[in-house]
N, C-alpha and C positions, 0 to 999 in steps of 0.2 A: 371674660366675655364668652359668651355661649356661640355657637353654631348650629345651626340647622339648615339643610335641603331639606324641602317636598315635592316629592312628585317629580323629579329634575329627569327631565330629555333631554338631549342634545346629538345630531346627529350630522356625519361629515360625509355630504354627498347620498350614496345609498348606502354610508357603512353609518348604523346606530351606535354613537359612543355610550351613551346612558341610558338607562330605557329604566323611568320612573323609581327613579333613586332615592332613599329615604334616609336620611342620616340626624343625630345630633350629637354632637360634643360639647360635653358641659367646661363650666369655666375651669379653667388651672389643670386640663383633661391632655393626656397624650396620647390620640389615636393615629394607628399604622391604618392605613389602607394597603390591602397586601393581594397579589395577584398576580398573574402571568400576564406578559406581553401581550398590550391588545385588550384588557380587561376594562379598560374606562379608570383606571386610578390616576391617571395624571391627569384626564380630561376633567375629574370630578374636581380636583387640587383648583386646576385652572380657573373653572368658575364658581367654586369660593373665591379666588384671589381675584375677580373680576375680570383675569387676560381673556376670558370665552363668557358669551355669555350662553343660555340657555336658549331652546325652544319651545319649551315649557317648564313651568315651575317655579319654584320662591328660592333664595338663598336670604336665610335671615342671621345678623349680627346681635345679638344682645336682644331676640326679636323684634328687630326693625328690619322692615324688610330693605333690600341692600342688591335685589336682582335687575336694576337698572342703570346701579352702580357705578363706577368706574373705579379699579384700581386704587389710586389715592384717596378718593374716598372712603375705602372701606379700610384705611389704614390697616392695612395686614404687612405682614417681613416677609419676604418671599427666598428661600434658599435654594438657587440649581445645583443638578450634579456638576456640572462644567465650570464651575466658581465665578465668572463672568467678573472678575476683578480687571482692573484699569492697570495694564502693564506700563505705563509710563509715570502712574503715583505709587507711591511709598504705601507699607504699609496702615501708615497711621492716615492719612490723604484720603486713601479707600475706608477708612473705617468713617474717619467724618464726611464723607462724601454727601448723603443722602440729608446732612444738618445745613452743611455750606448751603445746597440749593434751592431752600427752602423759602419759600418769598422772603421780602425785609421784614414782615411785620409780624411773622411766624417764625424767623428766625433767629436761636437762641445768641446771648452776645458770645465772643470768642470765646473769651476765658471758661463759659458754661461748656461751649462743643466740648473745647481742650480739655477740660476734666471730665466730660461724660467719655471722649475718647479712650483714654487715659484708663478711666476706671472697665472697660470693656476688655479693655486690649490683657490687661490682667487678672477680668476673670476667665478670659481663653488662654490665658499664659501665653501672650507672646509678646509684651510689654521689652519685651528685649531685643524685639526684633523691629521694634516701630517703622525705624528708615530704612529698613530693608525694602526692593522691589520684589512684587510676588514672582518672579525668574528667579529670585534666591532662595525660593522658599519649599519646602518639601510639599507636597499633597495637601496629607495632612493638614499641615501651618496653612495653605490656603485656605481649606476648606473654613478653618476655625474665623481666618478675617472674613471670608463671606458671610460666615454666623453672626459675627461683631456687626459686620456691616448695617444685616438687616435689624437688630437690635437697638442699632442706633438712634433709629428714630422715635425706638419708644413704640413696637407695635402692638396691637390691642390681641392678634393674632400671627403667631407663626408657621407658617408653610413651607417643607421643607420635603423637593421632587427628587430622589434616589439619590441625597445627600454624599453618601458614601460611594457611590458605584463607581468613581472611576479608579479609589483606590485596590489595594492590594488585601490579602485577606486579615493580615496581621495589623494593619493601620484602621480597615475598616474596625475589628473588632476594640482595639484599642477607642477608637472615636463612638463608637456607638457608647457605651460604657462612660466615657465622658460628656456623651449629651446627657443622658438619664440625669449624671450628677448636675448637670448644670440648667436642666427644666426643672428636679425639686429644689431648686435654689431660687429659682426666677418665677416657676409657678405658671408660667404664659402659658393661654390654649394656642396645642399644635394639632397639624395634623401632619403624619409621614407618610410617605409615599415609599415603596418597596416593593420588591418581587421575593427578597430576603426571609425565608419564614424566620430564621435562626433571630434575624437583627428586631423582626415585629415580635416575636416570641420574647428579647429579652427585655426590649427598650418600654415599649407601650404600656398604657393603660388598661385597654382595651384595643380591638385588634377589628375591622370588618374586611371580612374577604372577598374579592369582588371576583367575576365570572361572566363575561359577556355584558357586560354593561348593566350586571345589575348585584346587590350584594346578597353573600349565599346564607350570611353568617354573620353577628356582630357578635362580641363578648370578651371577656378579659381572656387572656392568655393560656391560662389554665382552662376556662369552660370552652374555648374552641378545639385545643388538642383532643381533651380528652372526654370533652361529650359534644362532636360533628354534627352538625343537623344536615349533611346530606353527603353522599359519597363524593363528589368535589372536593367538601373540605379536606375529609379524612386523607384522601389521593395528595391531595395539595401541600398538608405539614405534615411530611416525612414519606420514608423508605414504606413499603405495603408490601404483606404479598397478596395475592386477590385468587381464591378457591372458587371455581367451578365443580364444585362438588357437590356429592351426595348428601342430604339433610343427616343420615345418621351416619356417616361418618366424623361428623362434629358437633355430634350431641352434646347438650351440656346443659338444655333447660332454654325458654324461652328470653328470659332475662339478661342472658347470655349473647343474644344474637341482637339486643337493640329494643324499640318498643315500635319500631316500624315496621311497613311488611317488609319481607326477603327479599331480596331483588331476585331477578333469573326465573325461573317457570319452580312451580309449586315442589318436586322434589330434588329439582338442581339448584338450589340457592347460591347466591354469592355472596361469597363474605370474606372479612377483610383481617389481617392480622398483622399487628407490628412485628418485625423481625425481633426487637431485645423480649417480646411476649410469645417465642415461639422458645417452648421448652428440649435439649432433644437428651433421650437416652438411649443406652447400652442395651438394656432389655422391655420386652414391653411392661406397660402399667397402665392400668384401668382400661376404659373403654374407648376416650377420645384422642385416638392417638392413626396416624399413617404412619407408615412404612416406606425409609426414604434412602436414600445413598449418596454419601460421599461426593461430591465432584469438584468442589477448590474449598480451600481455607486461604483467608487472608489475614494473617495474625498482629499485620503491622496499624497502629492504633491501640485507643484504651480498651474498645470490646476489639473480640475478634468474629470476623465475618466469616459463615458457612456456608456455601450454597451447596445445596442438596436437591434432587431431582428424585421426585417420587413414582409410585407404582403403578402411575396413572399418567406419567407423562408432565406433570406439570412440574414447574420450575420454583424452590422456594430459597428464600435468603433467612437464617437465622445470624442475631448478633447475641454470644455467648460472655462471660466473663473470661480473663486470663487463667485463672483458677478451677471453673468448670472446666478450659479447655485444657489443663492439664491432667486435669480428674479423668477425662472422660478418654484422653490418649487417642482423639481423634486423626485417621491418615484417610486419605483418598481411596473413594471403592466400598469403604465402610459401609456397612448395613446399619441403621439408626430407627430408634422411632422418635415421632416428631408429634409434641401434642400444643395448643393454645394455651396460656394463664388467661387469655382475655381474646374475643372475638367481638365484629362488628356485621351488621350487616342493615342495606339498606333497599 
């Protein structure tokens, strides 16, 4: 089933959550909606799933339009962070929850719940834990019966609002890693909700990043990292350092700097550089390169972090390999120069 917003507004009191919002996700598609607190990603979630509706705009399901909707209607699975599981039923109780209540005349006979139960419960692996209450159960194992739960019905779409966030860093990553396997298994269009660049980065299809209620940016994982169509994005997935500098002391050809204009006034531009893209040496070479010094190394991790303060006062973070950094016999006070493999600017 496909998804599309057009044009979607929606606004709470005098704060605008959306402001003419354009989205589609195609059938069997997993897109993250990815953005900092306050960006309209979960208002947007909301009314796909029909709990909000718009004040202007269409939400269409399979192109039908679906914006006057309600909820059940638009048979979508809706997954909270907070698992919202019934602490007084078992595991397997909650999973058939959403079949049991289902009028008589839409509802499947027992033996069908019991084996669509059944068959749910172990492809989230926890077929072992059926009679367990979820107070028995780790995070994790919740989060997966909430997953089951909304499955259960058989929905056309699934929506799934900061799924992982009230876990811990090592479960989230472990559960992210096992949705991916278990969308191309099942194939259902999602959409995920996230502030996680790491978790939109590894899980998605495609990824849209939203920014004040509107999005900055859609595209697969790889075209948003690494070709930004505005300085939000770039700021947004990952560590930056950001040059107020001079236009030639980061020469390197136009091509180099983006296909946009510069930001900042004509020959102070601002541009932008990953720290694992910032090269540093012992002596100088070539032309695009500052003059920086020493002030902490953090060695602990797979790169190691440099930060270095240059001749100009600004503050840079380079991340090296373990092997440059013993190449290079870096200590604190160190006089360095420090050049780009790759610049941005916008």
């Amino acid at each position: 089933m496909t998804i599309e917003v057009r044009n979607l507004s929606k606004s709470f009191a005098a704060f605008l959550a959306l402001d003419r919002v354009n989205l589609r996700v195609e059938t069997g598609e997993l897109v993250a909606l990815l953005g900092p607190s306050g960006s309209g990603k979960t208002t947007l979630l909301r009314v796909i799933a029909g709990l909000e509706f718009p004040d202007r705009g269409e939400v269409l399901l399979d192109g039908r339009d679906m914006t006057a909707q309600n909820a059940p209607a638009r048979r979508v699975g809706f997954v909270f962070q907070h698992y919202a599981l019934f602490r007084h039923m078992t595991v397997f109780e909650n999973v058939a929850f959403g079949l049991s209540i289902k009028p008589r005349r839409e509802r499947p006979p027992t033996s069908q719940i019991q084996a669509r139960v059944w068959k749910l419960l172990k492809l989230v692996q926890l077929d072992a834990q059926a009679d367990r209450y979820p107070s028995q159960l780790s995070g994790g194992q919740r989060q997966r019966v909430a997953l089951a739960r909304a499955l259960a019905v058989e929905p056309k779409v699934l929506l799934l609002d900061e799924p992982f966030g009230a876990l811990d860093a090592k479960v989230r990553l472990e559960l992210r890693r096992w949705l991916r396997r278990l969308h191309d298994e099942l194939r259902i269009t999602s959409v995920l909700v996230t502030h996680d660049q790491e978790e939109a980065l590894e899980v998605a299809d495609r990824v849209a990043i939203m920014n004040r209620g509107h999005i900055e940016q859609v595209g697969t994982p790889e075209e948003v990292y690494h070709r930004p169509a505005s300085a939000f994005v770039y700021e947004f997935l990952g560590n930056f350092n950001l040059f107020h500098a001079r236009l030639n002391a980061w020469q390197t050809g136009s091509d180099a700097l983006g296909d946009g204009p510069l930001g900042g006034s004509a020959d102070r531009p601002i541009v932008y550089v990953r720290p694992h893209l910032l090269h540093i040496e012992r002596r100088p070479c070539g032309q695009n390169r500052v003059v920086a010094r020493v002030e902490r190394i953090n060695s602990a991790g797979p790169l190691v972090k440099v930060q270095l303060a240059t001749d100009t006062g600004e503050t840079l973070e380079a991340a090296i390999s373990h092997d440059r950094y013993a190449e290079l016999q870096l200590r604190k006070d160190d006089a360095v120069y420090v050049s780009p493999r790759e610049l941005k600017a916008f």
